[in-house]
C-alpha positions, 0 to 999 in steps of 0.5 A, a space after each residue: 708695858 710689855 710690847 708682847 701684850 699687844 702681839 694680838 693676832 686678827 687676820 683682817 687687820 694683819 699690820 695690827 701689831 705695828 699700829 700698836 708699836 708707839 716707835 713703829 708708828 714715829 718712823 712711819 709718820 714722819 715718812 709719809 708726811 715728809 712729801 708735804 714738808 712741816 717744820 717739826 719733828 716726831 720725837 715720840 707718841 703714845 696711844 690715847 684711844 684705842 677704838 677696836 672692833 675685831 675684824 671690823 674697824 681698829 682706829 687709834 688716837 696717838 698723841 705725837 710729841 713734836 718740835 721744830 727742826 731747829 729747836 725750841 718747846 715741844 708741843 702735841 698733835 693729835 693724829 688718828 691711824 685708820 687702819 685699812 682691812 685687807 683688800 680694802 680701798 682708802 677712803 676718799 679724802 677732804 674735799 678742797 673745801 674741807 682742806 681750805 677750811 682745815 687751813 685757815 681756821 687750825 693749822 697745826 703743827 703736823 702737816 694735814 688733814 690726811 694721808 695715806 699709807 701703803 705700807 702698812 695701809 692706814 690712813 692718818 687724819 691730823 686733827 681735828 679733821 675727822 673722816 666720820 666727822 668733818 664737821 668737827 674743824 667747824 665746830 672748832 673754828 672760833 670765827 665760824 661758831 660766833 657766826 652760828 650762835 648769832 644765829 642761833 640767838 638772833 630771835 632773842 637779839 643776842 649775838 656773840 661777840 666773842 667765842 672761846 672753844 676748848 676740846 674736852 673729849 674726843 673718840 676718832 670717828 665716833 664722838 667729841 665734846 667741846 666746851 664753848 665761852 661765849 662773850 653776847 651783846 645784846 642787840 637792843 639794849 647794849 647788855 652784855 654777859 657771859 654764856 657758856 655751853 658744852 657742844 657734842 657732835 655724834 658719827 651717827 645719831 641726829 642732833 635734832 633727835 638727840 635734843 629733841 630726847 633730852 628736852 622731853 626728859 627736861 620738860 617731863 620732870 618739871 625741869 627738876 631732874 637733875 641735868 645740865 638744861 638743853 639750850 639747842 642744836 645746829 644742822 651745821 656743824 652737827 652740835 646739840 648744845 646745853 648749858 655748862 654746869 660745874 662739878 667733879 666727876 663722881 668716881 674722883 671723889 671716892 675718898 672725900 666726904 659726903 661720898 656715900 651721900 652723893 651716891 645715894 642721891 645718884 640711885 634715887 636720880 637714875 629711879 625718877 628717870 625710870 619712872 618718867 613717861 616720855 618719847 624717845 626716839 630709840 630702842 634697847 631691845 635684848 640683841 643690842 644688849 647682845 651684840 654689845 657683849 659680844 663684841 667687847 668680850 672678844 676684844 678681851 680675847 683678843 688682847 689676853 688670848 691667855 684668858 680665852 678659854 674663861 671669855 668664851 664659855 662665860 659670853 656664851 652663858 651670859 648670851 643666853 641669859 640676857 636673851 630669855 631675861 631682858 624686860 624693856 619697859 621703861 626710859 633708859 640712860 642706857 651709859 650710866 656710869 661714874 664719869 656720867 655723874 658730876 658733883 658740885 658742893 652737894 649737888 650731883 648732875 647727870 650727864 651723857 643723854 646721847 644713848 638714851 632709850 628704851 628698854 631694861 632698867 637693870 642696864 643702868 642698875 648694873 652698868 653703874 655698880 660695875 663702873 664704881 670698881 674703877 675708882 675703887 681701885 684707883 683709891 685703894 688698890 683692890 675692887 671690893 673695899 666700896 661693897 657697902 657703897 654699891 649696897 647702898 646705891 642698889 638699896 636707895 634704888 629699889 626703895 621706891 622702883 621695882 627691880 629684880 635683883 639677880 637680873 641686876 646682876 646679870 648685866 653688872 657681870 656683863 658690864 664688868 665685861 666691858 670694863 675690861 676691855 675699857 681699861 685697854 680702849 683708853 690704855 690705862 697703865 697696867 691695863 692688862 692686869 685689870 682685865 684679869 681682876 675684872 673678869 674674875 669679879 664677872 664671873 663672880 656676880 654672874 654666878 649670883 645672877 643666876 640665883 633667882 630673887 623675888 621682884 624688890 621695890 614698890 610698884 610693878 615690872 609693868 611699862 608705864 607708856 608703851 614704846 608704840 605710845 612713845 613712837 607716836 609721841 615723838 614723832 
């Protein structure tokens, strides 16, 4: 990759290019763990995540390649750089009984849990502690979850015998997910099975909420819609729980058999969820939508200041629109895309309800079709060889849900826009070349996002439970 892409220009982060000099960053690491002694050494890193808000917050996951001073196997540590604002004061570090628990239950092979740097100022948290979540070296410790899901449990006299946790996705200061096998024996009868479980812990959204939103879709369907089941939360460490289910990401399967099929089944999945009446707890109205546009089409400014002049006039005209065209009325997932869709055999399940809300169905609409010209391009090498797929799902969508095309498209251009910045967020090889491909495909379908159509689908653009109705519900 061509170091000059990452020469981006941010007057509030003004060590920004540094954090993005994998080299830089090794020397940098090794010398402010060094007071603490560890028997590794960094011999190289690569960026994993890249959680950048302009003039706001830039957090990066690297992945350091490590191995001890005398030799031997290399191993990985995953360590996250804060990079601090100018003027900006570190934040305060693990209390000694966070350190104490970092110690005892995951002793990794770089010192830790954190570090500060005065030059350039960042603040480097050796995982799996995390300053937004420190919880999350709770939610890893094996010893400290058997004791949680005994509890858990205990009403049903299971207790876990045995715990086995597995990181299966991690965003610095934001989110993770881990995948828990669980050994049970029962209590009274000696029985014992096999349980397992995907555990997600959130910076900012409540647990009990979060399980109580995906239970009242659960419940609401009949238990027929297809989602893993929500088993649970805990208060401590901050996890909803539901149950494993098995499959394959949808957009891995572009190639295979039964595509077309599976991505039929996926649009009249997202209509039932539109259709249902349920509480949630949060709300999508136009400014989020906004503020989210916004901030993603200036990362892509930033990144590709070459394309500014496109971004700027493009974001604004998109603003505009989705102001005077949003209609909220309806149960929204609200992050359906194709990595929210897994396949088993013919089977596909929905997944990712921690966004859930209300507000306007076409955000679904639009985001999924935009997320399918990833895989395209992954598959085939160019971005329109699935067009008759993304056809089919809109068409299987609107047989029985009513929708408005051109607004569909609206927040499908706007999605693209995410998506670009996106391919950066998660460095993705030749990340720079997909920004340009996928703004030239979002100013495409904006333009048919302003040509008016006519309402499509059975039934009316009416709310079928008003958001006071679903307030007072969930409350």
């Amino acid at each position: 990759m061509n170091t000059a892409l990452y020469d981006i220009s941010d007057s509030v982060f003004p060590d920004l290019a540094t954090v993005f000099n994998p080299e830089r960053m090794v020397a940098i690491a090794e010398e402010a763990l060094a007071p603490f002694g560890s028997a590794y050494g960094i011999l190289a890193a690569k960026i994993v995540d890249v959680n950048y808000d302009p003039g706001n917050r830039c957090n990066l996951l690297f992945e350091f390649k490590v191995r001890k001073k005398g030799g031997g196997r290399t191993r990985r540590q995953m360590v996250t750089v804060r990079l601090l604002k100018t003027g900006e004061e570190a934040p305060d570090g693990p209390s000694p009984e966070e350190i104490h628990r970092f110690e005892q239950a995951h002793a990794g092979y770089l010192p830790g849990p954190y570090c500060c740097v005065e030059s350039p100022r960042m603040v480097l948290s050796t995982f799996p502690y995390d300053l937004a979540m420190p919880w999350m070296v709770e939610g890893l410790d094996t010893s400290r979850m058997k004791h949680r899901l005994s509890r858990l449990w205990a009403p049903e006299q299971w207790k876990a015998a045995k715990v086995k946790v597995t990181l299966l996705g991690y965003t610095p200061h934001m989110r993770a997910s881990m995948h828990y096998e669980v050994r049970r024996l029962h209590r009274d009868t000696g029985e014992r099975d096999k349980v397992e479980l995907i555990g997600k812990t959130n910076a900012f959204k409540k647990t009990g909420k979060l399980f109580a939103d995906s239970w009242a879709l659960w419940e609401t369907s009949g238990r027929s819609f297809p989602m893993p089941r929500p088993v649970g939360y805990l208060s401590a460490p901050r996890l909803t729980l539901q149950e494993r289910v098995a499959g394959r990401r949808l957009g891995s399967l572009v190639e295979a058999p039964g595509f077309k099929d599976r991505v039929v089944e996926t649009a009249q999945a997202l209509a039932l969820l539109h259709s249902l009446r349920f509480p949630l707890n949060a709300r999508r109205r136009a400014r989020d939508e906004v503020k989210s546009l916004r901030r993603w089409g200036e990362v892509v400014s930033r990144i590709r200041s070459d394309l500014r002049s496109r971004v700027t006039p493009l974001i604004a005209q998109m603003v505009s629109d989705i102001e005077s065209r949003t209609q909220a009325w309806c149960d929204i997932h609200a992050d359906f895309h194709h990595t929210n869709v897994l396949v088993d055999g013919d089977r596909i399940h929905v997944i990712d309800f921690d966004e859930m809300a209300y507000g306007d169905p076409s955000v679904d609409v639009g985001r999924f079709l935009a997320s399918l010209r990833i895989p395209t391009l992954r598959a085939y090498g160019n971005i329109d060889q699935l067009d008759d797929v993304r056809e089919q799902f809109l068409e299987a969508y609107l047989e029985n849900t009513p929708g408005e095309v051109s607004r569909i498209r609206l927040f499908e251009a706007a999605s693209l826009v995410t998506s670009a910045a996106s391919a950066f967020r998660i460095q993705r090889l030749n990340w720079d070349t997909e920004v340009l491909l996928l703004l030239d495909e979002a100013e495409r379908v904006f333009a048919e996002a302003r040509r008016p159509t006519p309402v499509a689908g059975g039934g009316d653009l009416e709310p079928n439970l008003s958001w006071k109705e679903r307030i007072r519900w969930a409350g």
